[in-house]
PDB file of the backbone (N, CA, C, O) and the ligand in Angstrom, with CONECT records:
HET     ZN  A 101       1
ATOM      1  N   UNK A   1     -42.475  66.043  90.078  1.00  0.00           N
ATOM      2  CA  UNK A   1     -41.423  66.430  89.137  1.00  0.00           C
ATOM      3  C   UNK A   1     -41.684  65.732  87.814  1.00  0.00           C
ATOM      4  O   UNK A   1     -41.547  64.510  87.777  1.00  0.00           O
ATOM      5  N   UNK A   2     -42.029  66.363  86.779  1.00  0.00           N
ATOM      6  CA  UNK A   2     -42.421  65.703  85.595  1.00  0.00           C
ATOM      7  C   UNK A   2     -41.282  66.066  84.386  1.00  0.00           C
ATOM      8  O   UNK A   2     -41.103  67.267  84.184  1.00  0.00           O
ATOM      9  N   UNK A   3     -40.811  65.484  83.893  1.00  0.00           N
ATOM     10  CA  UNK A   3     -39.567  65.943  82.911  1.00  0.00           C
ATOM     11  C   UNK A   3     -40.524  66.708  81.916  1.00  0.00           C
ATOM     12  O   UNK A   3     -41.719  66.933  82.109  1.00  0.00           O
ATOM     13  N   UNK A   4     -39.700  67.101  80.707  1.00  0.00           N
ATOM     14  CA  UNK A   4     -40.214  67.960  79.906  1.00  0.00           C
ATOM     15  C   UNK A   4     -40.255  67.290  79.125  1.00  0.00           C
ATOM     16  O   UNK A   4     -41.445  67.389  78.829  1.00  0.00           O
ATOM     17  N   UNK A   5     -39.888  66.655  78.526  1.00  0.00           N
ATOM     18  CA  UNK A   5     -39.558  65.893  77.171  1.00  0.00           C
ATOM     19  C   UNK A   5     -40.887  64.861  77.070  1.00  0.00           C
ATOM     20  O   UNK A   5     -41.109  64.174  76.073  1.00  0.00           O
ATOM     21  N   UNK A   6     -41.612  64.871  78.107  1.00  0.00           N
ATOM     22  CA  UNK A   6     -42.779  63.400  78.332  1.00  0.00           C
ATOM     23  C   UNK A   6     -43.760  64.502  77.739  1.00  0.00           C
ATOM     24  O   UNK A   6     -44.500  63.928  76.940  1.00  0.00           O
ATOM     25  N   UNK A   7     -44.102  66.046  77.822  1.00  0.00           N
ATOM     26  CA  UNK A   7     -45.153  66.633  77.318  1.00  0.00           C
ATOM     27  C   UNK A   7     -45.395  67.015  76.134  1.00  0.00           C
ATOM     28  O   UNK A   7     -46.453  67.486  75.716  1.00  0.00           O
ATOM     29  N   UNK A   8     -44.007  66.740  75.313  1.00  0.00           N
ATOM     30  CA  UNK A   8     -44.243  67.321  73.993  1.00  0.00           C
ATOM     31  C   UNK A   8     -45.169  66.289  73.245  1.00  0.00           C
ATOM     32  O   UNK A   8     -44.797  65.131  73.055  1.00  0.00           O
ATOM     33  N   UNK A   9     -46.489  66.801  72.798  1.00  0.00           N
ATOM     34  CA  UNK A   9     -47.177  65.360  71.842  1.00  0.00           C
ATOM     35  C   UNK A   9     -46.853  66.231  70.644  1.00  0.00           C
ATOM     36  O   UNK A   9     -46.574  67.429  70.597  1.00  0.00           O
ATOM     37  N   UNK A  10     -46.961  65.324  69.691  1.00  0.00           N
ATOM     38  CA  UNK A  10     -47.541  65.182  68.181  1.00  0.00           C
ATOM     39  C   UNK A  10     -47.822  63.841  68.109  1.00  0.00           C
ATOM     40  O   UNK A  10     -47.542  62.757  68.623  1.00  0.00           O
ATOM     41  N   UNK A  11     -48.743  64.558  66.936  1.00  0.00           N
ATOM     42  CA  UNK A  11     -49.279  63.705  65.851  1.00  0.00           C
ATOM     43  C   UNK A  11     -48.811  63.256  64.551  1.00  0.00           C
ATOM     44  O   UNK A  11     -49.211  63.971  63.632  1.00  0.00           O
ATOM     45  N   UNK A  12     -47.994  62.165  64.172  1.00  0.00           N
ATOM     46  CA  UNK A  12     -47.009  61.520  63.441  1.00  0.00           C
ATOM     47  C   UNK A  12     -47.932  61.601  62.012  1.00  0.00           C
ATOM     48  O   UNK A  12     -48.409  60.474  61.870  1.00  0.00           O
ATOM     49  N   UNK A  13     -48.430  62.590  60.760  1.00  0.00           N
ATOM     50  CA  UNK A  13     -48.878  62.818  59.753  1.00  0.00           C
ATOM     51  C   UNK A  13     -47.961  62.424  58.563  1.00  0.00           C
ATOM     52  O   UNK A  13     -48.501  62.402  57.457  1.00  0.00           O
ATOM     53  N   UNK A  14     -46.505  62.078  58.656  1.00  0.00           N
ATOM     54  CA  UNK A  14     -45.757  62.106  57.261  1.00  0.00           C
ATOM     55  C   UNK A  14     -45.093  60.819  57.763  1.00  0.00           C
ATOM     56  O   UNK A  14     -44.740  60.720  58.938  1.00  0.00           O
ATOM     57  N   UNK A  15     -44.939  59.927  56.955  1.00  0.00           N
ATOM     58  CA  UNK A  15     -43.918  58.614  57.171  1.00  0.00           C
ATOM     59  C   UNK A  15     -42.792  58.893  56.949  1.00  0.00           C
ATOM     60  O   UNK A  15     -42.563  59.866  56.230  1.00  0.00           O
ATOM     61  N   UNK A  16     -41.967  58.296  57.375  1.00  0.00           N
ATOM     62  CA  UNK A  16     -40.135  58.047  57.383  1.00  0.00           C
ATOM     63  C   UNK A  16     -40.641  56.907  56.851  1.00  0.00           C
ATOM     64  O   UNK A  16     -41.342  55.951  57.181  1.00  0.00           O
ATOM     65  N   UNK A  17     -39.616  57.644  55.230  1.00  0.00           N
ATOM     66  CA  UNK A  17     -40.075  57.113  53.946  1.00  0.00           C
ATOM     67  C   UNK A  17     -38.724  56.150  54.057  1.00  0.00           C
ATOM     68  O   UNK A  17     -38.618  55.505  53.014  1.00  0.00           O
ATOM     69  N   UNK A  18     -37.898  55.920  54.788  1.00  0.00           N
ATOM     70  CA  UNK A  18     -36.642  55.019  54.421  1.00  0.00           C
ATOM     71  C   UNK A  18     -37.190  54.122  55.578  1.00  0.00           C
ATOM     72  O   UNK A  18     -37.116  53.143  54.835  1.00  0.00           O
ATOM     73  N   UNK A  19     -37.542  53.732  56.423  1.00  0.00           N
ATOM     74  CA  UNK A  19     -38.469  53.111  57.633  1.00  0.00           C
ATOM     75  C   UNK A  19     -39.659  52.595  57.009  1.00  0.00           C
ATOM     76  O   UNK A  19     -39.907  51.515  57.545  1.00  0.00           O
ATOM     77  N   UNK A  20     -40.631  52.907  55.996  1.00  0.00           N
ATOM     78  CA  UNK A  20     -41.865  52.702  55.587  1.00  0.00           C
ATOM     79  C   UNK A  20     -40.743  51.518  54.323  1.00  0.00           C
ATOM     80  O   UNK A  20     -40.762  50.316  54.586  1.00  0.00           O
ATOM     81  N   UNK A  21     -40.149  51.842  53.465  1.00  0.00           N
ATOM     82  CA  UNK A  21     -39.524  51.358  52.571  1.00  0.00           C
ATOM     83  C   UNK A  21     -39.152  49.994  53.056  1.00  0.00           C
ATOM     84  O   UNK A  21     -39.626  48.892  52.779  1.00  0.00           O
ATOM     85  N   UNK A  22     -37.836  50.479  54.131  1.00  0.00           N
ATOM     86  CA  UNK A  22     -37.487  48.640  54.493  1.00  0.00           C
ATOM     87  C   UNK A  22     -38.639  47.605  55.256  1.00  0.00           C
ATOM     88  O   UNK A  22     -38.595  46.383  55.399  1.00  0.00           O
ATOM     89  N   UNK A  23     -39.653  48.564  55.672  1.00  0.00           N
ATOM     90  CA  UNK A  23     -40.471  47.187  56.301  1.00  0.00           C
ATOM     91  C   UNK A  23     -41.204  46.709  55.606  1.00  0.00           C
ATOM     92  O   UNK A  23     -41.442  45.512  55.767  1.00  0.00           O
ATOM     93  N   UNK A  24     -41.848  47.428  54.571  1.00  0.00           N
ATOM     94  CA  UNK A  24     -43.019  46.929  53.666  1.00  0.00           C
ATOM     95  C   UNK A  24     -41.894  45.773  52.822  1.00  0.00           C
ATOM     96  O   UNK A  24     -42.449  44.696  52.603  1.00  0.00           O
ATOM     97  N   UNK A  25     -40.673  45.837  52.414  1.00  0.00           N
ATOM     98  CA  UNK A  25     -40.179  45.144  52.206  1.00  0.00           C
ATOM     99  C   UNK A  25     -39.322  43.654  52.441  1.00  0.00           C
ATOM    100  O   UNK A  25     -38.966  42.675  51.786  1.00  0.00           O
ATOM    101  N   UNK A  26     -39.242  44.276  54.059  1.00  0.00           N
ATOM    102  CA  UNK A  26     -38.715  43.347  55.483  1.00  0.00           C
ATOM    103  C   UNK A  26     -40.170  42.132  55.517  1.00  0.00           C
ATOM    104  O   UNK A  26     -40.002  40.912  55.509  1.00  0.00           O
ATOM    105  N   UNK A  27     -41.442  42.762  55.552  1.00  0.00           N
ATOM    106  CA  UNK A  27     -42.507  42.112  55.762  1.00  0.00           C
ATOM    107  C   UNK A  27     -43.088  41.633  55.266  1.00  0.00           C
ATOM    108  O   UNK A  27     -43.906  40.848  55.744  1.00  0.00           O
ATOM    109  N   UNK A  28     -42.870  41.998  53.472  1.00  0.00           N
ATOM    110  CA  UNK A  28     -43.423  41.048  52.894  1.00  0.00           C
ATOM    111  C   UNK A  28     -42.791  39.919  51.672  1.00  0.00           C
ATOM    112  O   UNK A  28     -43.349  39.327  50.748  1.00  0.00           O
ATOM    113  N   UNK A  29     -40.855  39.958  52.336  1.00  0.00           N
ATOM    114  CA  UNK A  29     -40.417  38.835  52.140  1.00  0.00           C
ATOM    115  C   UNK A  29     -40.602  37.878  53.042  1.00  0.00           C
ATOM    116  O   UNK A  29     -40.525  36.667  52.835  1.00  0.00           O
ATOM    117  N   UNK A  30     -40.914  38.561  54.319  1.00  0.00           N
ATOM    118  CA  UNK A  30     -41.090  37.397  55.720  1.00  0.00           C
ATOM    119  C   UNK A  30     -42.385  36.576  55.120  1.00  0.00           C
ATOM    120  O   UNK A  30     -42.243  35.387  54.834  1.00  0.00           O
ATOM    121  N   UNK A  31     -44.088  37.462  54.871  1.00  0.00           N
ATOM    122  CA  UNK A  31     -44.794  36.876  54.479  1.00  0.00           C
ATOM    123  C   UNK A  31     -44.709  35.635  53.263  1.00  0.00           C
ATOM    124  O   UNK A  31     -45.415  34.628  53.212  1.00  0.00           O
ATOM    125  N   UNK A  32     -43.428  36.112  52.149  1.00  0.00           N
ATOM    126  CA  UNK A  32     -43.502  35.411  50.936  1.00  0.00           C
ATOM    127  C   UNK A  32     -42.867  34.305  51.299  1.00  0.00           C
ATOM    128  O   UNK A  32     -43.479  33.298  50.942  1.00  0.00           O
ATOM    129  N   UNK A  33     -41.452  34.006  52.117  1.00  0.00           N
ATOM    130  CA  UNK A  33     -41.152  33.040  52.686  1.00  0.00           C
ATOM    131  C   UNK A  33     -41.977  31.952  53.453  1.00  0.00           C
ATOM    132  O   UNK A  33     -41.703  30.761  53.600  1.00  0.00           O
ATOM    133  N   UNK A  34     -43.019  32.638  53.888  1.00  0.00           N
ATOM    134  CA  UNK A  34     -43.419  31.683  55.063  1.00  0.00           C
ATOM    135  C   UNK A  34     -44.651  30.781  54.394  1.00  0.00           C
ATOM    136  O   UNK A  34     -45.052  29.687  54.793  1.00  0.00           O
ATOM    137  N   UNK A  35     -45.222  31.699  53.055  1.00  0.00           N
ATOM    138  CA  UNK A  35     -46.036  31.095  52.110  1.00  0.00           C
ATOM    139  C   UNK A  35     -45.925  29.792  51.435  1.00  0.00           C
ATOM    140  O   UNK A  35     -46.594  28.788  51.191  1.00  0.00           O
ATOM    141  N   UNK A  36     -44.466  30.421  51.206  1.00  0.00           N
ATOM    142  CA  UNK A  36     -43.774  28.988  50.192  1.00  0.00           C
ATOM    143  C   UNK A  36     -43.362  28.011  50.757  1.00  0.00           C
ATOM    144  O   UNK A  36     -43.074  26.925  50.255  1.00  0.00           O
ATOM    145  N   UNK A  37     -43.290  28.439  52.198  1.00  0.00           N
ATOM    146  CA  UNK A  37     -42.571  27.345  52.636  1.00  0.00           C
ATOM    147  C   UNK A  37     -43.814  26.198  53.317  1.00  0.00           C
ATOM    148  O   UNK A  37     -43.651  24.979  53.274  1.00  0.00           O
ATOM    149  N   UNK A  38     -44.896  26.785  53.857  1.00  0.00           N
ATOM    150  CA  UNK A  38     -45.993  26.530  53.899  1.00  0.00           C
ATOM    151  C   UNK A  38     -46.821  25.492  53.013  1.00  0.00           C
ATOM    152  O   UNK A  38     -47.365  24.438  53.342  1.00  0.00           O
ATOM    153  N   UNK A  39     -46.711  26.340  51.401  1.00  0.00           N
ATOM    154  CA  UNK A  39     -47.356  25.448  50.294  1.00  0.00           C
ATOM    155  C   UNK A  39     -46.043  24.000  50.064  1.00  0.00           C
ATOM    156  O   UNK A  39     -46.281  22.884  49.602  1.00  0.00           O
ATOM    157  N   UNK A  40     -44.835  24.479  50.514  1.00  0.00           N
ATOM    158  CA  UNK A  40     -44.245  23.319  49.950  1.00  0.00           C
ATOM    159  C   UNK A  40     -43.813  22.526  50.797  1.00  0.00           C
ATOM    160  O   UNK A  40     -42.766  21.916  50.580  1.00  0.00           O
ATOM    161  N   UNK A  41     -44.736  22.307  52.298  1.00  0.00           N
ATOM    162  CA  UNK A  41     -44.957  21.564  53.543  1.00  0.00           C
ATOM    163  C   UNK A  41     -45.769  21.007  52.792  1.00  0.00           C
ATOM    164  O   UNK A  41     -45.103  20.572  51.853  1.00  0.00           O
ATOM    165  N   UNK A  42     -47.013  20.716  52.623  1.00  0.00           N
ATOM    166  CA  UNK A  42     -48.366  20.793  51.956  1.00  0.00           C
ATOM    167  C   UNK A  42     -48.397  20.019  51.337  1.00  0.00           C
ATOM    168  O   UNK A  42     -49.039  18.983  51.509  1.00  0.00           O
ATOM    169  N   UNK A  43     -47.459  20.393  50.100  1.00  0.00           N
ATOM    170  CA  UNK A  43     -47.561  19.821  48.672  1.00  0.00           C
ATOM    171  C   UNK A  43     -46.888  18.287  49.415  1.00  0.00           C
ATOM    172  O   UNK A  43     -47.502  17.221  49.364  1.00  0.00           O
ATOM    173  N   UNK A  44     -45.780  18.423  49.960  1.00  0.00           N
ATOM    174  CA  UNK A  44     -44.574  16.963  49.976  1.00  0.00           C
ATOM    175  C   UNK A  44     -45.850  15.904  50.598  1.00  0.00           C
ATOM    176  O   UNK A  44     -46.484  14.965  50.115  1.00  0.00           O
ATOM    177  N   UNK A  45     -45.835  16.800  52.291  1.00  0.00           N
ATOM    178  CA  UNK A  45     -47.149  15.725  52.678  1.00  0.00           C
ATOM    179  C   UNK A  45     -48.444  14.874  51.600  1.00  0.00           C
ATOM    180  O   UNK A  45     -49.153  13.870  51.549  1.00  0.00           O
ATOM    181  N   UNK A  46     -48.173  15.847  51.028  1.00  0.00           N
ATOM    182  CA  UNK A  46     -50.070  15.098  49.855  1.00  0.00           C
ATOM    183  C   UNK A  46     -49.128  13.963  49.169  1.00  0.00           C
ATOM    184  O   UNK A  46     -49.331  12.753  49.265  1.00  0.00           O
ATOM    185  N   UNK A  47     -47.707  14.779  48.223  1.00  0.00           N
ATOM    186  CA  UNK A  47     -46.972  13.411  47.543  1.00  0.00           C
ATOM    187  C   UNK A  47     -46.400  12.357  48.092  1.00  0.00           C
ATOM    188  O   UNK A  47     -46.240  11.272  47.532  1.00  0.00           O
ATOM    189  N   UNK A  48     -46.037  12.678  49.335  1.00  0.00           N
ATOM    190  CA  UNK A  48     -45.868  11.067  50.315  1.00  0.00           C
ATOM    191  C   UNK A  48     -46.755  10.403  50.702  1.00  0.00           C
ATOM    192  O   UNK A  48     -46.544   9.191  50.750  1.00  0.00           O
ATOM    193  N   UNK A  49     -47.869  10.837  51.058  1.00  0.00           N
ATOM    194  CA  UNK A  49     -49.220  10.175  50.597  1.00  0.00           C
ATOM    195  C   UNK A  49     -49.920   9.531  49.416  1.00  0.00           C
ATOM    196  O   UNK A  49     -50.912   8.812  49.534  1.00  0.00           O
ATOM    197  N   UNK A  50     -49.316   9.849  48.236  1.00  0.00           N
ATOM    198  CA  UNK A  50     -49.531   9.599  46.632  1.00  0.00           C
ATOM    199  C   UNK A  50     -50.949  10.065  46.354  1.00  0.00           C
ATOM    200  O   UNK A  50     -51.814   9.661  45.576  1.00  0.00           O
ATOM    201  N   UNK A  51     -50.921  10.664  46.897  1.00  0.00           N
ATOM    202  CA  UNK A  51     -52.245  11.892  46.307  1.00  0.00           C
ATOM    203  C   UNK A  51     -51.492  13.593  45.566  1.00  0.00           C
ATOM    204  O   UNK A  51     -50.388  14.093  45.781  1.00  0.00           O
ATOM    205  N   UNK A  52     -52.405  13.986  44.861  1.00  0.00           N
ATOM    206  CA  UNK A  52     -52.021  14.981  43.791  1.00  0.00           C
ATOM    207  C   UNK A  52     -52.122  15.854  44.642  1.00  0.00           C
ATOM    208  O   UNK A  52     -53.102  16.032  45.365  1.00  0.00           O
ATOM    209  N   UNK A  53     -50.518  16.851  44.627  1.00  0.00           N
ATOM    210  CA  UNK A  53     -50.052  17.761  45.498  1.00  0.00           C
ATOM    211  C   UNK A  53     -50.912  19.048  45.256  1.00  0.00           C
ATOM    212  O   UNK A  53     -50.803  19.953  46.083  1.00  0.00           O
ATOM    213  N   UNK A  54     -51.687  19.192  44.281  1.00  0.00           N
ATOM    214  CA  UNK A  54     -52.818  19.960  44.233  1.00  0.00           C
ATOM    215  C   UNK A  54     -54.131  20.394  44.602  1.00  0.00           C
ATOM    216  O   UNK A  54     -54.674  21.457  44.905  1.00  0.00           O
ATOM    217  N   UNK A  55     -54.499  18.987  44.446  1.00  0.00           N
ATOM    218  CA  UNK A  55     -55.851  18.868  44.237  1.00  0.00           C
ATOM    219  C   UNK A  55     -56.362  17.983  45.652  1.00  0.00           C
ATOM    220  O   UNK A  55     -57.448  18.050  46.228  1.00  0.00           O
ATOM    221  N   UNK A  56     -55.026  17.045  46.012  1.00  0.00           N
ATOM    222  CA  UNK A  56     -55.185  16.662  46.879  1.00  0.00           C
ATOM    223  C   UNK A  56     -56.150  14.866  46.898  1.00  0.00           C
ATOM    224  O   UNK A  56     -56.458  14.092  47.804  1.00  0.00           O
ATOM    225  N   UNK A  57     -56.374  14.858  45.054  1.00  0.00           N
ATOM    226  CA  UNK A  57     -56.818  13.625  44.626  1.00  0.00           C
ATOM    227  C   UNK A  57     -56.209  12.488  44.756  1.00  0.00           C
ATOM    228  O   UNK A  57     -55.235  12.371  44.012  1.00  0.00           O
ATOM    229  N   UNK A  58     -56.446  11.557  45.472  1.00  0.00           N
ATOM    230  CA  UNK A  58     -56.032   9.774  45.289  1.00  0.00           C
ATOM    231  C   UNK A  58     -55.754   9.981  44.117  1.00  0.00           C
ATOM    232  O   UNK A  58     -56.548  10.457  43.306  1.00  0.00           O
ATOM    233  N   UNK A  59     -54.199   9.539  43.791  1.00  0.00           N
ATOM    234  CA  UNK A  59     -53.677   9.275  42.481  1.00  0.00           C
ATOM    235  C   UNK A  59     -53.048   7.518  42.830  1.00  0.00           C
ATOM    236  O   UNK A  59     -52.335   6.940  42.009  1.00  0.00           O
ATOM    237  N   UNK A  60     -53.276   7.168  43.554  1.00  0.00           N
ATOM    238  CA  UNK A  60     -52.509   5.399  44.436  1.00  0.00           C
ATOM    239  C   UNK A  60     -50.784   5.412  43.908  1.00  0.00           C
ATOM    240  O   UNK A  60     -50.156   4.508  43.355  1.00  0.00           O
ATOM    241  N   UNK A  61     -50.244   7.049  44.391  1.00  0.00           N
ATOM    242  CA  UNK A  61     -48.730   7.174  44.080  1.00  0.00           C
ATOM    243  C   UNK A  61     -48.395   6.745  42.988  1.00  0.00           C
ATOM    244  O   UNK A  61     -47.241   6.394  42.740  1.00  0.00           O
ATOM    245  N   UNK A  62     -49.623   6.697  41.930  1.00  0.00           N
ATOM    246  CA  UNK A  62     -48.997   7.128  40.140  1.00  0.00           C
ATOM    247  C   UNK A  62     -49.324   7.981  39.809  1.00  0.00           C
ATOM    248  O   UNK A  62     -50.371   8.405  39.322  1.00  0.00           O
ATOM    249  N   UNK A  63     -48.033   8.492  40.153  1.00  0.00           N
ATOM    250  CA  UNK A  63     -47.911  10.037  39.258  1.00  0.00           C
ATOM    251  C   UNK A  63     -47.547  10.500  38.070  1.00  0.00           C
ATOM    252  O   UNK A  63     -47.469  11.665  37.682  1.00  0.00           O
ATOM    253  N   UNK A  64     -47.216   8.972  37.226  1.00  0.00           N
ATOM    254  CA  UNK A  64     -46.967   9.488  35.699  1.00  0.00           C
ATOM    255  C   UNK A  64     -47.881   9.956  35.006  1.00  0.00           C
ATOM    256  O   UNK A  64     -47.541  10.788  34.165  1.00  0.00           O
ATOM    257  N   UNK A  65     -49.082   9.658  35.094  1.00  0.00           N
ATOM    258  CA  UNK A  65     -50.314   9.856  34.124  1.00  0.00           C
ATOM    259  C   UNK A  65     -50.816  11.204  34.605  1.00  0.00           C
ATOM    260  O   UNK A  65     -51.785  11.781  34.113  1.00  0.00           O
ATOM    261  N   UNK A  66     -50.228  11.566  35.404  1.00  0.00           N
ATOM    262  CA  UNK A  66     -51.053  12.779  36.153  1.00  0.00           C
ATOM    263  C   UNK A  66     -52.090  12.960  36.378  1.00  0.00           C
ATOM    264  O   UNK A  66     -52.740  12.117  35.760  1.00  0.00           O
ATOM    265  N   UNK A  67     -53.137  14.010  37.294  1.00  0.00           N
ATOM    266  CA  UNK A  67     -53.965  14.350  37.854  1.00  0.00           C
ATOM    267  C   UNK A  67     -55.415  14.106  37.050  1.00  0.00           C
ATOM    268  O   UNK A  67     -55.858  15.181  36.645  1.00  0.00           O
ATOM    269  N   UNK A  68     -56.286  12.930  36.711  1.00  0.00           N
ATOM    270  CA  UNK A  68     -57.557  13.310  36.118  1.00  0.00           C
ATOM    271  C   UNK A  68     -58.043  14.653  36.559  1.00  0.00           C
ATOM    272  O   UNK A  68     -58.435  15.477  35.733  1.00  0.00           O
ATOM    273  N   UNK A  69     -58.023  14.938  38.101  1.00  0.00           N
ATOM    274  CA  UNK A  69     -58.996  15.628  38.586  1.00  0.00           C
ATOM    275  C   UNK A  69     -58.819  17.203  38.151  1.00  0.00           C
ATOM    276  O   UNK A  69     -59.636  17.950  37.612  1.00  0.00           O
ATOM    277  N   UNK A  70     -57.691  17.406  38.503  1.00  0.00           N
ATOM    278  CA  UNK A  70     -57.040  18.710  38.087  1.00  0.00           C
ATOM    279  C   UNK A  70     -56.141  19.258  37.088  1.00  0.00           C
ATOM    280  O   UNK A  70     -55.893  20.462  37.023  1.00  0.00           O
ATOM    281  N   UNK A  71     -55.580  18.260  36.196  1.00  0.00           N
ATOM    282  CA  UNK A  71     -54.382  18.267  35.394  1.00  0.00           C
ATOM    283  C   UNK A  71     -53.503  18.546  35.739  1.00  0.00           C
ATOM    284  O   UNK A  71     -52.820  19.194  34.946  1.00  0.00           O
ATOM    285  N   UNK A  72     -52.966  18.290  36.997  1.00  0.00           N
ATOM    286  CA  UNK A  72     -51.644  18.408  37.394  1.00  0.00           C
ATOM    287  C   UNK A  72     -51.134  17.381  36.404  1.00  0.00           C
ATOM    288  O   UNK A  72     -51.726  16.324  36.185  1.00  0.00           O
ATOM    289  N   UNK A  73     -49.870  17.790  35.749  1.00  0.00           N
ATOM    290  CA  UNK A  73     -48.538  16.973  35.206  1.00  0.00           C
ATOM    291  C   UNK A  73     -49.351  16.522  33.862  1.00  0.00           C
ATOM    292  O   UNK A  73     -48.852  15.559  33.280  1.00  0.00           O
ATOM    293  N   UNK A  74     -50.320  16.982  33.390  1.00  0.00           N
ATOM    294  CA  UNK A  74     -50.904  16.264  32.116  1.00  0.00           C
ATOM    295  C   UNK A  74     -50.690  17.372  31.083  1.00  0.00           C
ATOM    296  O   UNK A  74     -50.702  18.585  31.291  1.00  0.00           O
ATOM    297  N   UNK A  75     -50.499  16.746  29.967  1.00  0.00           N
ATOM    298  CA  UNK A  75     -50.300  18.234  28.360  1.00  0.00           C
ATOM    299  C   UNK A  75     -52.103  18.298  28.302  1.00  0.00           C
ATOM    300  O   UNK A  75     -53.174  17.751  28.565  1.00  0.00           O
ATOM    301  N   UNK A  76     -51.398  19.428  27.740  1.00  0.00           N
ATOM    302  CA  UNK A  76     -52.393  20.666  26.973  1.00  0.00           C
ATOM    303  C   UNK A  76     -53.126  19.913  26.011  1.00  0.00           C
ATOM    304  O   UNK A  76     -52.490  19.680  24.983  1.00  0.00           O
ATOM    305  N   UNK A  77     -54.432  19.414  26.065  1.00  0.00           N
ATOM    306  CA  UNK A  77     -55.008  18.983  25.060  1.00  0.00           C
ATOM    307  C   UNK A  77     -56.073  19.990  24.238  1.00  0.00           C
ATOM    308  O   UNK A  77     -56.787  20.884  24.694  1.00  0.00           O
ATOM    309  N   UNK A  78     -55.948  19.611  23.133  1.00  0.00           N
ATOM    310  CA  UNK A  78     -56.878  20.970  22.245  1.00  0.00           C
ATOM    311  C   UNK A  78     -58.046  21.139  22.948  1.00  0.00           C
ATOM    312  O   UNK A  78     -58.452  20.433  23.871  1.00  0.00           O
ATOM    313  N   UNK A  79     -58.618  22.204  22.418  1.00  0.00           N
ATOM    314  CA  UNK A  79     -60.203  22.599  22.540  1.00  0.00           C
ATOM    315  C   UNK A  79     -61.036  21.668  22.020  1.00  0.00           C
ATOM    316  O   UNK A  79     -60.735  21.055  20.996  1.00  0.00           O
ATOM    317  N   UNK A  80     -62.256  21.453  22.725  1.00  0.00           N
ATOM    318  CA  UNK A  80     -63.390  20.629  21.975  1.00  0.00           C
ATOM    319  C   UNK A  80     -63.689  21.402  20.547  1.00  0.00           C
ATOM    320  O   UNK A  80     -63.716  22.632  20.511  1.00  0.00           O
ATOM    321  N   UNK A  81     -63.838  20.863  19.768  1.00  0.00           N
ATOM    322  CA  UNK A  81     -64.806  21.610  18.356  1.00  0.00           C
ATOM    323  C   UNK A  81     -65.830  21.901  18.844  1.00  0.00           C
ATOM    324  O   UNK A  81     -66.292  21.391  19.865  1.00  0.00           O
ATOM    325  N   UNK A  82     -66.352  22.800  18.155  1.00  0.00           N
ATOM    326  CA  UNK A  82     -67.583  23.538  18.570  1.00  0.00           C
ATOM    327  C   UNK A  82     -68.682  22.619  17.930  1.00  0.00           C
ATOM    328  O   UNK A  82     -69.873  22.902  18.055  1.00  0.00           O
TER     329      UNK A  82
HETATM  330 ZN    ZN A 101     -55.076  17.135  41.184  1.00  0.00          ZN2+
END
């Protein structure tokens, strides 16, 4: 005894555009959340360590002068002259 409803196939060619909408959206706030929350695991660990939350450079937890390595926290200094 085989029901009827188990034989009908198709082949699913057009998206359910309100279904395609909330997940691409559902999924890639989940992804963006889990990023940030990720990088800003990351970052704290390196600064409780007193290394540059970047670069990941021995700064010996002085962080006023900021990053030689990377310029984290340092101004914009001009261009060399040519
Ligand atoms: Zn750095």
């Amino acid at each position: 005894m085989v029901n009827a409803a188990y034989e009908v196939r198709a082949i699913p060619y057009r998206p359910i555009w309100p279904g395609l909408i909330f997940n691409t959206i559902f999924y890639a706030l989940l992804a963006f959340v889990t990023h940030r929350l990720l990088r800003t695991i990351r970052e704290h660990r390196r600064f409780t360590k007193g290394r540059c939350p970047t670069c990941r450079y021995d700064l010996n937890a002085n962080f006023a002068p900021g990053c030689p390595e990377c310029g984290w926290r340092r101004e914009a200094t001009q261009p060399a002259p040519p």
